[in-house]
C-alpha positions, 0 to 999 in steps of 0.5 A: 368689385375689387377690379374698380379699386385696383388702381386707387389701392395703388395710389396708397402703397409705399414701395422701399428698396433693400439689398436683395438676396435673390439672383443677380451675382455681383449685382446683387451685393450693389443693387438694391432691388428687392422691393418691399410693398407696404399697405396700410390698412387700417388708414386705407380710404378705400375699404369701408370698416366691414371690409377692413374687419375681414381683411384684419380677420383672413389676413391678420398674420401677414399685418404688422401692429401698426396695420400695415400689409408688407409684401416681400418680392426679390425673385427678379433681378431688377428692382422694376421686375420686383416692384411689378411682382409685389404689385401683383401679389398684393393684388392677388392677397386683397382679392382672395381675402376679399372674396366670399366663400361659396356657401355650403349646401348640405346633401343627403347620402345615397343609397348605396354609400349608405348600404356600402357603410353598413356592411363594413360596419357589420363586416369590422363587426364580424371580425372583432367578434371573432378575436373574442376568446371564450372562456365559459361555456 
């Protein structure tokens, strides 16, 4: 579903260039090689609004109030390498944002965990009684 939409999702994202304070020494004080991917969201042709609702809902921590999506890459020392490494993360967080949960089906329990319960339950049981002190008799 999402692999179709790789490439025009790409065509909406604004990259911005900054000093960078990963690796790099002297290179780094003059390059601007850290990338920062913006997405936005909320003004995105490319997700119908049930789709952007879920993306608000999984990934509303990461989404500015404008309804921008910034992502943050500076681990490499070119700002090609860094511009790459955005785009593959902005692709992975759209995909598992996007992705459906696999429902849960319920299970009965067995027959020995079951059994197994029940005699640690009498076994705690056990125990307790004999912490109890008799004052009567």
């Amino acid at each position: 579903m999402i692999t179709e939409k790789i490439s025009q999702l790409l065509r909406e994202v604004t990259f911005q260039a900054s000093r960078s304070s990963g690796p790099g020494g002297q290179n780094v004080n003059k390059v601007n090689s850290k990338i920062e991917l913006i997405f936005s969201v909320a003004h995105s042709s490319h997700f119908t609004e049930e789709e952007k609702h879920l993306l608000f809902k999984k990934l509303g921590h990461k989404i500015n109030s404008e309804g921008e999506l910034r992502v943050v890459a500076q681990t490499e020392r070119t700002q090609t390498g860094n511009k790459r490494l955005a785009e593959t993360k902005f692709i992975q967080i759209i995909e598992n944002a996007l992705k459906k949960p696999k429902k849960r089906i319920n299970t009965k329990p067995t027959l020995s965990s079951v059994a197994d319960r029940k005699n640690l339950k009498k076994k705690l049981s056990e125990k307790k009684s004999l912490r109890r002190t008799k004052f009567f008799d």
